[in-house]
C-alpha positions as CSV (number, residue, x, y, z in Angstrom):
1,X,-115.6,-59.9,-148.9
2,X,-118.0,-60.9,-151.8
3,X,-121.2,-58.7,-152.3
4,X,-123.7,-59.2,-154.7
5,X,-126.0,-56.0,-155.6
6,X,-129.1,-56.4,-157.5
7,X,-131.8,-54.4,-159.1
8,X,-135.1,-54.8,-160.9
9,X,-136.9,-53.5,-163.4
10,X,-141.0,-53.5,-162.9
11,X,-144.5,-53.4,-164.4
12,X,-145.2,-51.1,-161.6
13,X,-145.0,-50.4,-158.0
14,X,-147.0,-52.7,-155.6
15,X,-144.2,-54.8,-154.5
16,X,-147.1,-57.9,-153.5
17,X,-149.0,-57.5,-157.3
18,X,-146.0,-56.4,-159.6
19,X,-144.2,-58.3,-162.1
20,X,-140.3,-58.2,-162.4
21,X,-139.5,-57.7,-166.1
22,X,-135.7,-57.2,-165.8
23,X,-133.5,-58.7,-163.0
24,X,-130.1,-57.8,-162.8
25,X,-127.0,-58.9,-160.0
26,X,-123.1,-58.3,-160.1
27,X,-121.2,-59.7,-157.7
28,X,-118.4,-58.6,-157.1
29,X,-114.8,-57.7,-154.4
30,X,-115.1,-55.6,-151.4
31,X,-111.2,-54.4,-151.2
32,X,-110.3,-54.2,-154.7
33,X,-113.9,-53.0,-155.9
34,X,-113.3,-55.5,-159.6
35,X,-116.9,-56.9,-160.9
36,X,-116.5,-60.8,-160.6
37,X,-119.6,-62.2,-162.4
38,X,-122.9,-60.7,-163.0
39,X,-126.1,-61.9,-164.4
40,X,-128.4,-60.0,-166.4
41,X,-131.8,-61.3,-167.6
42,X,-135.3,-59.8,-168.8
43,X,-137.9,-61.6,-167.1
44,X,-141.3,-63.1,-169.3
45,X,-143.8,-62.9,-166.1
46,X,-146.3,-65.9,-166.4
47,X,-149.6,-65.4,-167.7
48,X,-151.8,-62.3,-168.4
49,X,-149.5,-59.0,-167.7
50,X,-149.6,-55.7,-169.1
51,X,-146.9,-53.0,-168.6
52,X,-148.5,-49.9,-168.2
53,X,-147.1,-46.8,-170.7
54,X,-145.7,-44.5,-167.5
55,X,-143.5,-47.5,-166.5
56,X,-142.6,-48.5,-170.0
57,X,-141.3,-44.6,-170.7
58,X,-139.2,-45.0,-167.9
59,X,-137.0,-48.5,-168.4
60,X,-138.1,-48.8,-172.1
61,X,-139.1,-52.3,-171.3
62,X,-142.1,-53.3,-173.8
63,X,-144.3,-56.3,-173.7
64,X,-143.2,-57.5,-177.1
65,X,-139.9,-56.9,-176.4
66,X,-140.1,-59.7,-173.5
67,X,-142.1,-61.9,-175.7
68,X,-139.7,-62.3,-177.5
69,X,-136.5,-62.2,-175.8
70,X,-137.7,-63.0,-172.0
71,X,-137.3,-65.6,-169.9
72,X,-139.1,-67.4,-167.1
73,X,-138.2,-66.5,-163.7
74,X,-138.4,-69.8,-162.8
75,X,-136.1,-71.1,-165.5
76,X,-133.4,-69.1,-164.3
77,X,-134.0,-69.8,-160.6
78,X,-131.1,-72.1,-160.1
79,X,-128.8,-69.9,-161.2
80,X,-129.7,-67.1,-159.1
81,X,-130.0,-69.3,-156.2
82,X,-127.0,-70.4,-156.7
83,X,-124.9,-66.9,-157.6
84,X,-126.6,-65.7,-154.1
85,X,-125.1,-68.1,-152.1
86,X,-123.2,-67.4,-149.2
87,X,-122.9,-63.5,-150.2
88,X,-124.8,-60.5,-148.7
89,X,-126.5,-58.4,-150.5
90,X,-126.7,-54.7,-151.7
91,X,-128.7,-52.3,-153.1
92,X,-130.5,-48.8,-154.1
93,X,-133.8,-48.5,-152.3
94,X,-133.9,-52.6,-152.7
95,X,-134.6,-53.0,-149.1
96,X,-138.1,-50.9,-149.6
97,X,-138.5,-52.1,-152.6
98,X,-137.0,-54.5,-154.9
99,X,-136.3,-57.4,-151.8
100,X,-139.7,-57.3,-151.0
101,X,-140.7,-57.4,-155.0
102,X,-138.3,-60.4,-155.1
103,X,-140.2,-62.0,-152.6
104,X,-143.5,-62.2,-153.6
105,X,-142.8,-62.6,-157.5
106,X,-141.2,-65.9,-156.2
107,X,-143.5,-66.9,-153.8
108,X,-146.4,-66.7,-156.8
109,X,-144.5,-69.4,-158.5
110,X,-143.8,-71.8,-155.2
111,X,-140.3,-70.7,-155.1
112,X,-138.2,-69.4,-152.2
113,X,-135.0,-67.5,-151.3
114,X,-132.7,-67.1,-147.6
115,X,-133.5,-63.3,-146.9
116,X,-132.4,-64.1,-143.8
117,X,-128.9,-65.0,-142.4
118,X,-127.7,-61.9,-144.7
119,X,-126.6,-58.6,-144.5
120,X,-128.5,-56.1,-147.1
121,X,-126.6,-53.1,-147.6
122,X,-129.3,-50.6,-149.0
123,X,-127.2,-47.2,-150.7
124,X,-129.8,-45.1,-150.7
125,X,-130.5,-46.3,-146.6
126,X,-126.9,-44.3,-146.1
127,X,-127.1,-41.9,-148.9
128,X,-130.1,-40.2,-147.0
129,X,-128.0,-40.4,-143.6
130,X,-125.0,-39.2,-145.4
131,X,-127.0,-35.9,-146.8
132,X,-129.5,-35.2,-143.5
133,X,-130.4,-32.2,-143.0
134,X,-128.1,-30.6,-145.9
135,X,-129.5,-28.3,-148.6
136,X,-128.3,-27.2,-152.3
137,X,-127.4,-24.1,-153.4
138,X,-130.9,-22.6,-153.6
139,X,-131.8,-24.3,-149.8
140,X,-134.0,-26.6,-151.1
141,X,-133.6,-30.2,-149.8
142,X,-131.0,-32.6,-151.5
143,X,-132.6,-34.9,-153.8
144,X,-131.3,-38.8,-153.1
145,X,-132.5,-40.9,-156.2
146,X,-129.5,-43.1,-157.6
147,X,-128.8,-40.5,-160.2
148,X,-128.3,-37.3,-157.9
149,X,-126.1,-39.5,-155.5
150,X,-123.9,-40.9,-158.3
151,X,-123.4,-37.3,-159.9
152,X,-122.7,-35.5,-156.2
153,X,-119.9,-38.2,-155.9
154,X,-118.5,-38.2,-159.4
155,X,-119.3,-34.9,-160.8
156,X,-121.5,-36.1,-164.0
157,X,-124.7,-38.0,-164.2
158,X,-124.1,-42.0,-165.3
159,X,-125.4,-43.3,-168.6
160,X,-127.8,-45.9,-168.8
161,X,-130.5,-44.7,-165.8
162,X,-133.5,-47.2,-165.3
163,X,-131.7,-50.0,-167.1
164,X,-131.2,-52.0,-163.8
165,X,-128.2,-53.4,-165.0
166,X,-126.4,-50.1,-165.5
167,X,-128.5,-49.2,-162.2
168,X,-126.3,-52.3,-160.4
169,X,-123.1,-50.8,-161.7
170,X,-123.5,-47.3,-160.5
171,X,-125.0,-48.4,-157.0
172,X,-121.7,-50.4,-156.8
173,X,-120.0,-47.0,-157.5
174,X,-122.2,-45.0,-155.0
175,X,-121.6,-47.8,-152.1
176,X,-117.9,-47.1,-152.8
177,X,-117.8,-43.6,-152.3
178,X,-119.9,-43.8,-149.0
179,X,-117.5,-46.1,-147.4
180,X,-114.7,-44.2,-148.5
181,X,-116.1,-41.1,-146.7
182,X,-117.2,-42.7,-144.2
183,X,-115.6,-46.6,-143.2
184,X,-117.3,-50.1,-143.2
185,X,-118.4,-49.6,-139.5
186,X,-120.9,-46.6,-140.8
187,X,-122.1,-48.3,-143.8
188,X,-122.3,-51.9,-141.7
189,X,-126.3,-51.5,-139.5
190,X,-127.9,-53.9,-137.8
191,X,-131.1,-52.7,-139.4
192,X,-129.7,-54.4,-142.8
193,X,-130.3,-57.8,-141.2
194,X,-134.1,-57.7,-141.8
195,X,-135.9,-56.9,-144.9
196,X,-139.5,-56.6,-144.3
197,X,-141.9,-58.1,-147.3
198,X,-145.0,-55.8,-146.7
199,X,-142.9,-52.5,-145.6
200,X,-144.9,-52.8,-142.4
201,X,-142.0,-52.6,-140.0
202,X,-138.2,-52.3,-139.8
203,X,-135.6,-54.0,-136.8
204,X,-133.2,-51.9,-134.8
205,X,-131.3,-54.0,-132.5
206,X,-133.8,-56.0,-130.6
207,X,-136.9,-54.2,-131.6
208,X,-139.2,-53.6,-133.9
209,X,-140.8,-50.6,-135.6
210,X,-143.6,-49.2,-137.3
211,X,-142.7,-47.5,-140.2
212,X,-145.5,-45.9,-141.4
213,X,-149.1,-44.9,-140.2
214,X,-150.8,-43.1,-137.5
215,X,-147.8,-44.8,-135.2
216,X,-144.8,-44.4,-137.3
217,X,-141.1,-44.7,-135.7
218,X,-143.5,-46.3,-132.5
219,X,-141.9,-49.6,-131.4
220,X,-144.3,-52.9,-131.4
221,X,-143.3,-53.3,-127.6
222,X,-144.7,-49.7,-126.8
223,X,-147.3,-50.1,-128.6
224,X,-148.7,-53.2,-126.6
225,X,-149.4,-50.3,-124.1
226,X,-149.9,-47.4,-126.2
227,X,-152.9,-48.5,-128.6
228,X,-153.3,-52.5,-128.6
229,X,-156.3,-52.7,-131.1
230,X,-153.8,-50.4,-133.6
231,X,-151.4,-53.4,-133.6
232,X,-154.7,-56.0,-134.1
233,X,-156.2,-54.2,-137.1
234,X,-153.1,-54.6,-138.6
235,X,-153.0,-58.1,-138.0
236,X,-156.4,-58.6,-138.7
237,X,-157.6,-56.2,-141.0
238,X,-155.3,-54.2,-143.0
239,X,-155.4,-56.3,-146.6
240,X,-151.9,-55.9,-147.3
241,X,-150.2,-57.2,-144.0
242,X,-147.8,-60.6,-145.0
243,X,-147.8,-63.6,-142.7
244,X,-144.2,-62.3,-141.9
245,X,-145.7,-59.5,-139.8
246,X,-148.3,-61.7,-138.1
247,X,-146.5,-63.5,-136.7
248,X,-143.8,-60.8,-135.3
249,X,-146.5,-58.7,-134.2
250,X,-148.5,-62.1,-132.6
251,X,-146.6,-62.6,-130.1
252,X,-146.3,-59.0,-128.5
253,X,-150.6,-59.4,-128.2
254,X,-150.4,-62.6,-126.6
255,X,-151.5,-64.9,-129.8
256,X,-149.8,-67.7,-131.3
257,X,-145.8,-68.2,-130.4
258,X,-144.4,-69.2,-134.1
259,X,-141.4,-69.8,-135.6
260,X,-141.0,-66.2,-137.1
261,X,-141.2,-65.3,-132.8
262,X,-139.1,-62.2,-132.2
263,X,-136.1,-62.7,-130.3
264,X,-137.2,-60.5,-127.5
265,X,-139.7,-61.3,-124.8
266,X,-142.2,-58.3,-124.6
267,X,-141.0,-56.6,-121.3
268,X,-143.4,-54.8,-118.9
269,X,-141.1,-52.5,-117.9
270,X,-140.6,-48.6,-118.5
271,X,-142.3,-47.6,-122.0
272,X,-139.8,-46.7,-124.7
273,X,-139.7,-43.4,-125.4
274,X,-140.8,-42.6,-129.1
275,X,-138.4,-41.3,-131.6
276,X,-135.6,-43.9,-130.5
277,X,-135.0,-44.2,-134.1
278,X,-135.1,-41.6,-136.7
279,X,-136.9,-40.5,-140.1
280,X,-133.1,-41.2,-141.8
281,X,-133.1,-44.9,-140.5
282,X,-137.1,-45.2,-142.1
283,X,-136.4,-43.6,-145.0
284,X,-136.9,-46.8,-147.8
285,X,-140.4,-46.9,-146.6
């Protein structure tokens, strides 16, 4: 099997307003582990963009630096669209973060891209399953950035942290290690067939899930019964909610049926119980 992982570098964190200034992808074999191809280009947003100096002392990105040698997002669209195709995808924290980043830097220019129909392996998704509930040698809490997992693993830190190139290569690396441990049937969930554009909710089988607020790990079913108007201020009110959620959530309070409809007919059976899912399976949100 062909995988393709990816990684970005930012002007910041808001996944809807954020520019990506450096996108990365290597593609490459699932049995013998060889890199195939890879791509690896600093992105020129479009228009006014500053980067401020906290995320420029971390990827040592600078604006001049991409005046110079950036390119368009746009003009390299093709060629992403077209080194994508057909693979699944894989990542460190991308399903959290850089998916959704992806997204909306292309919708801004008109541009689109098949999230769906894919797997999306996230490493640090298993990493944090992997490590639950295990503590260093002074009991504190293991730390799971890409950095702490590659060096548990390998014994020694990799070079070339927030370049998201070298990023890529040692996710590749960490990804390997976890399914040595543990086999493709760990490492393969069906919560990596949904990536979620405003980090509202996440898919577990045939439900959906809160993953943050005064209802986190609740699913959208329950909470048809549980607190109705909760499910409509998100819908209606919270700023940040993407048409994506709308129209999953829709449904469930008896609006609009559209094409993003989930696949399961609100039941009005037994209430699920909460805590079907655990703080491991939200933990890139």
């Amino acid at each position: 099997m062909q995988l393709v992982c990816f990684d970005t570098e930012t002007t910041g964190l808001d996944v809807q307003k954020e520019h990506i200034i450096q996108l990365s992808l290597v593609k490459f074999d699932t049995e013998s582990w060889q890199v195939l191809d890879q791509r690896d280009w600093y992105i020129l947003p479009e228009g006014e963009f500053t980067i401020p100096a906290e995320a420029e002392a971390v990827h040592h990105i600078s604006k001049d630096f991409l005046l110079e040698h950036g390119v368009s997002l746009k003009s390299v669209y093709d060629d992403f669209i077209a080194f994508t195709k057909g693979c699944d995808m894989l990542s460190y924290n991308g399903n959290g973060y850089d998916a959704p980043l992806l997204h909306y830097n292309l919708k801004r220019l008109g541009l689109d891209f098949a999230f769906e129909g894919r797997t999306w392996y996230d490493a640090l998704l298993l990493e944090r399953i992997h490590t639950a509930g295990m503590v260093d040698e002074n009991g504190e809490k293991l730390h799971n950035n890409l950095t702490s997992a590659y060096t548990r693993y390998y014994g020694h830190p990799f070079e070339g942290a927030h370049n998201s190139l070298d990023d890529v290569m040692a996710t590749i690396e960490v990804f390997k290690a976890q399914v040595a441990v543990h086999g493709w049937s760990w490492a393969q969930r069906d919560e990596f067939g949904f990536i979620c554009f405003d980090r509202w909710l996440m898919k577990k089988g045939d439900y959906y899930y809160l993953t943050q607020g005064a209802h986190k790990n609740e699913s959208i079913e329950s909470m048809v019964r549980i607190d109705r108007s909760y499910l409509e201020w998100i819908v209606d009110k919270c700023q940040w909610t993407d048409d994506q959620t709308r129209n999953i959530i829709n449904p469930y309070i008896g609006r609009y049926t559209s094409p993003f409809s989930p696949s399961l007919t609100p039941s009005r059976g037994k209430k699920r119980p909460k805590g079907t899912i655990s703080d491991a399976d939200l933990c890139l949100f």
